[in-house]
N, CA and C atoms as an extended XYZ file, in Angstrom:
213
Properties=species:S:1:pos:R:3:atomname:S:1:resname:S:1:resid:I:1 pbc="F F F"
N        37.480      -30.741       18.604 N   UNK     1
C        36.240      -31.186       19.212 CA  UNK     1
C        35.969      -30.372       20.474 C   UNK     1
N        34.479      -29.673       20.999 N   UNK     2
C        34.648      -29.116       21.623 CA  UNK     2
C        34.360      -29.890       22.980 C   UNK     2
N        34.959      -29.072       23.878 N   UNK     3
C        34.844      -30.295       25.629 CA  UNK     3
C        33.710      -30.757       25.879 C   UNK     3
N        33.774      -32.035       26.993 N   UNK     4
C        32.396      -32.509       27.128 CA  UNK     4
C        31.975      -31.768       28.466 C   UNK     4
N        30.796      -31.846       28.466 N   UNK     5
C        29.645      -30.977       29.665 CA  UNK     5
C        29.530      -31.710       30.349 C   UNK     5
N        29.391      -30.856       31.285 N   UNK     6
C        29.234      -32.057       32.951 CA  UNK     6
C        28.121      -31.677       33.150 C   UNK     6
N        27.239      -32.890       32.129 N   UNK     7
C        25.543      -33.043       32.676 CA  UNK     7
C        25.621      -34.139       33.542 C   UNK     7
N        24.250      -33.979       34.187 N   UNK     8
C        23.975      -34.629       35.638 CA  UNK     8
C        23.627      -35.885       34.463 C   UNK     8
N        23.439      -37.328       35.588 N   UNK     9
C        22.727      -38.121       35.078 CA  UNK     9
C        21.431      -37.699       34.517 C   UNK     9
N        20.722      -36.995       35.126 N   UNK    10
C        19.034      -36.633       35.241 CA  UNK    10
C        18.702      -35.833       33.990 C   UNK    10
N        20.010      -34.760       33.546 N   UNK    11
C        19.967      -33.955       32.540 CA  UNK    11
C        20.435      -35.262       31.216 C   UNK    11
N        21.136      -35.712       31.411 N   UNK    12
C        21.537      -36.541       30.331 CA  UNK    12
C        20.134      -37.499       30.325 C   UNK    12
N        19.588      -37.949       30.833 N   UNK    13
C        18.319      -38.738       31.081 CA  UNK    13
C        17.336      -38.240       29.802 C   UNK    13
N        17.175      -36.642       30.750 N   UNK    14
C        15.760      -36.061       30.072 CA  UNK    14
C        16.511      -35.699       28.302 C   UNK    14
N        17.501      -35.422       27.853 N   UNK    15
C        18.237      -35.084       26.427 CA  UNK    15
C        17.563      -36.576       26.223 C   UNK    15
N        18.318      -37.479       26.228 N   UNK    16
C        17.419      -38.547       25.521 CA  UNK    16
C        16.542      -38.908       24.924 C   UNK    16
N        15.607      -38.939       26.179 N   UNK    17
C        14.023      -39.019       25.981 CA  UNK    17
C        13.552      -38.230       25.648 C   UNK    17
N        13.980      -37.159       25.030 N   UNK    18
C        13.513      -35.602       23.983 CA  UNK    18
C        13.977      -36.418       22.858 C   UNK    18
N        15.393      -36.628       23.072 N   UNK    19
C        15.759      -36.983       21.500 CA  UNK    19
C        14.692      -38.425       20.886 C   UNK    19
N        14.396      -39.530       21.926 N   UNK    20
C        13.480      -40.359       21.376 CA  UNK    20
C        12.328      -39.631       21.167 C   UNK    20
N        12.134      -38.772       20.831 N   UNK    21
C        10.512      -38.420       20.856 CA  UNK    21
C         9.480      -38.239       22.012 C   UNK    21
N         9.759      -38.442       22.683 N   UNK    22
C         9.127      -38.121       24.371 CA  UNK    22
C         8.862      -36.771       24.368 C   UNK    22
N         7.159      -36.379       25.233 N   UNK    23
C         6.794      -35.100       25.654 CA  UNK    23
C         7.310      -35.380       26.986 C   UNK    23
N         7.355      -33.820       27.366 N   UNK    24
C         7.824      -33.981       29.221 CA  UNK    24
C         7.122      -34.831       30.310 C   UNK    24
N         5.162      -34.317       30.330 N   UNK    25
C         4.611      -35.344       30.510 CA  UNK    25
C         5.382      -36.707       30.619 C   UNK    25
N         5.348      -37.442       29.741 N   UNK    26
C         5.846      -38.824       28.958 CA  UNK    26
C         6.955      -38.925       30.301 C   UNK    26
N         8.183      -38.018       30.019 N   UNK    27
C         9.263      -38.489       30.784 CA  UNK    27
C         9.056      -38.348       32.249 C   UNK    27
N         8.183      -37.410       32.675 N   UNK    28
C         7.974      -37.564       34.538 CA  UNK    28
C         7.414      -38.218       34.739 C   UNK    28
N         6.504      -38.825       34.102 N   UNK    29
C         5.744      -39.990       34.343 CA  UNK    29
C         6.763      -41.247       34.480 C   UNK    29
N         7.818      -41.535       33.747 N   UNK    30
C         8.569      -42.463       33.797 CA  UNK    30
C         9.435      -42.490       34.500 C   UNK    30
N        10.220      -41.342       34.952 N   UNK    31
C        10.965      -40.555       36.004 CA  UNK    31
C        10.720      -40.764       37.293 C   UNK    31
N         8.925      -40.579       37.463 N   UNK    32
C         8.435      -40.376       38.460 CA  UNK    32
C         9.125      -39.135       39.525 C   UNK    32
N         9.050      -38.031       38.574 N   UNK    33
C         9.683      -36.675       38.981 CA  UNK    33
C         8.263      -35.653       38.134 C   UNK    33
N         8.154      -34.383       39.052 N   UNK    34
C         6.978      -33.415       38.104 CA  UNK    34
C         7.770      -33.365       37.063 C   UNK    34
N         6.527      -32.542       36.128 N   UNK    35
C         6.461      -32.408       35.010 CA  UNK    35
C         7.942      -30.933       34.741 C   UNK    35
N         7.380      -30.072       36.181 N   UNK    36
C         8.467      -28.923       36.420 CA  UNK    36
C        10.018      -29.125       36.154 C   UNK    36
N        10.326      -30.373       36.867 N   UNK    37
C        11.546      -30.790       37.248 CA  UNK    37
C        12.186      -31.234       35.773 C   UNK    37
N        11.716      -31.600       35.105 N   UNK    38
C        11.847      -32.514       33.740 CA  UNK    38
C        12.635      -30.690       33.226 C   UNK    38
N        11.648      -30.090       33.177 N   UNK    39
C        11.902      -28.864       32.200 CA  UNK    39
C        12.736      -28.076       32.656 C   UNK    39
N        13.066      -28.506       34.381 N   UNK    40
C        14.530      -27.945       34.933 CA  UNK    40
C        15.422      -28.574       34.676 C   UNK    40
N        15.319      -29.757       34.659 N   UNK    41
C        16.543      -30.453       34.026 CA  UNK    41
C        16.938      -30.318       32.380 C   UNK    41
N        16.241      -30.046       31.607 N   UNK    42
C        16.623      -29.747       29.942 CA  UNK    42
C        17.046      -28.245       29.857 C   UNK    42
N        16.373      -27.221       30.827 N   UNK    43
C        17.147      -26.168       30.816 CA  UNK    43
C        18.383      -26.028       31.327 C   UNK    43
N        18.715      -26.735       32.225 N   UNK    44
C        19.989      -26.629       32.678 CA  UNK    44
C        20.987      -27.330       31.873 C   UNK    44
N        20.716      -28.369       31.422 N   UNK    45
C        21.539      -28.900       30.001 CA  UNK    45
C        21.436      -28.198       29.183 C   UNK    45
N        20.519      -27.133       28.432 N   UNK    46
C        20.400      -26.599       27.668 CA  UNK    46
C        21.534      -25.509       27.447 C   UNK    46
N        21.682      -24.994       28.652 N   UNK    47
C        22.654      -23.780       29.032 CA  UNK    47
C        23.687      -24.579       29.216 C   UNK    47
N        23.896      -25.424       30.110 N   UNK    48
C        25.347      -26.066       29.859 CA  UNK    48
C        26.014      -26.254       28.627 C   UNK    48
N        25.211      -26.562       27.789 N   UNK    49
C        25.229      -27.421       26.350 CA  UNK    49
C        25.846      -25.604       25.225 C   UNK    49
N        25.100      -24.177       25.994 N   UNK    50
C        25.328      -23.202       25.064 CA  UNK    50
C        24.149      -23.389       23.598 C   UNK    50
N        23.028      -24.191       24.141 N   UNK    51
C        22.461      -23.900       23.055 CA  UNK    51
C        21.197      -23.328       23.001 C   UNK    51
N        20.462      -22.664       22.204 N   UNK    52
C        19.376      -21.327       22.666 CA  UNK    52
C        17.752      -22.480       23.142 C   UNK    52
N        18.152      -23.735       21.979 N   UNK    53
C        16.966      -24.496       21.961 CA  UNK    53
C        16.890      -25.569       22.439 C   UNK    53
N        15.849      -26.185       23.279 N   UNK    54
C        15.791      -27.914       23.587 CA  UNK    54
C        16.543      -28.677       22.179 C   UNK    54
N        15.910      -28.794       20.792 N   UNK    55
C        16.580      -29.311       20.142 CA  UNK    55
C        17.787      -29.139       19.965 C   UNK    55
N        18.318      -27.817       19.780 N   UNK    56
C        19.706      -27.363       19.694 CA  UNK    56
C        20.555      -27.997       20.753 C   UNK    56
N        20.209      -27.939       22.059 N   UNK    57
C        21.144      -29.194       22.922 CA  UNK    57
C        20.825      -30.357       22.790 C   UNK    57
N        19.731      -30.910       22.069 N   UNK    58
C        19.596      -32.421       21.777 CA  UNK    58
C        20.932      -32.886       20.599 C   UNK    58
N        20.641      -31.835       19.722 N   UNK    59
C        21.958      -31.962       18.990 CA  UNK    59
C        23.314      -31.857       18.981 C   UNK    59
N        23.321      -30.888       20.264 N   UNK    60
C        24.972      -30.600       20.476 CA  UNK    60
C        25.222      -31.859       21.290 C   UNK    60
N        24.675      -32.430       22.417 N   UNK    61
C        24.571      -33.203       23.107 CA  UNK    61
C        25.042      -34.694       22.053 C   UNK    61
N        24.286      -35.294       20.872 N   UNK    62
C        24.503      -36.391       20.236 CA  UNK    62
C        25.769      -35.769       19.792 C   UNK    62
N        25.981      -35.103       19.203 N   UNK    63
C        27.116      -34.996       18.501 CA  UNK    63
C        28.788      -35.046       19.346 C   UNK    63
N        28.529      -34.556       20.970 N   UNK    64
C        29.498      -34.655       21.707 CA  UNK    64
C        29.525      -35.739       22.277 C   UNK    64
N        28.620      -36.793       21.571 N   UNK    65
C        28.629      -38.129       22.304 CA  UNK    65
C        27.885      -38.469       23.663 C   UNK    65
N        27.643      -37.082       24.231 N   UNK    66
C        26.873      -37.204       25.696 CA  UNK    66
C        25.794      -38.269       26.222 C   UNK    66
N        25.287      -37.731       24.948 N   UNK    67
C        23.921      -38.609       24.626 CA  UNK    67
C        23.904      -39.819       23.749 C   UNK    67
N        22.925      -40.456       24.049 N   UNK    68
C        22.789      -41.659       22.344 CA  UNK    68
C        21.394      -41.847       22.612 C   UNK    68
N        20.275      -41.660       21.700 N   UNK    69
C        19.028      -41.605       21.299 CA  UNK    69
C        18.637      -43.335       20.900 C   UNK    69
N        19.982      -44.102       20.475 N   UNK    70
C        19.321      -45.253       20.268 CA  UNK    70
C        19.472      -46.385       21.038 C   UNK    70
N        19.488      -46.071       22.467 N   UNK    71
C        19.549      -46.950       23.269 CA  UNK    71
C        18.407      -48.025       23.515 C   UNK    71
């Protein structure tokens, strides 16, 4: 199994609410963080995560347990 990533709360936040179906919009609004910040936070999980795509760390992310989509 490969190691787990040391995402922030904020990055583990925004993986989520991608994985529920959420636009960025959607999540700064709920955040109450810009729209910018949202898409800094999924890139930086993204690269933590080693994966090229938002989905691609949505997936590496569920699968390492990081995340859970059905909260």
């Amino acid at each position: 199994m490969l190691d787990q990533p040391k995402l922030s709360a904020r990055e583990r936040q925004c993986l989520e609410e991608i994985a529920r179906g959420k636009r960025v919009q959607a999540i700064s609004e709920m955040l109450a963080i810009a729209p910018v910040t949202v898409e800094l936070h999924l890139k930086n999980a993204r690269i933590k995560l080693g994966a090229s795509t938002i989905p691609e760390a949505v997936a590496i992310a569920i699968q390492l347990r990081a995340i859970s989509p059905y909260k």
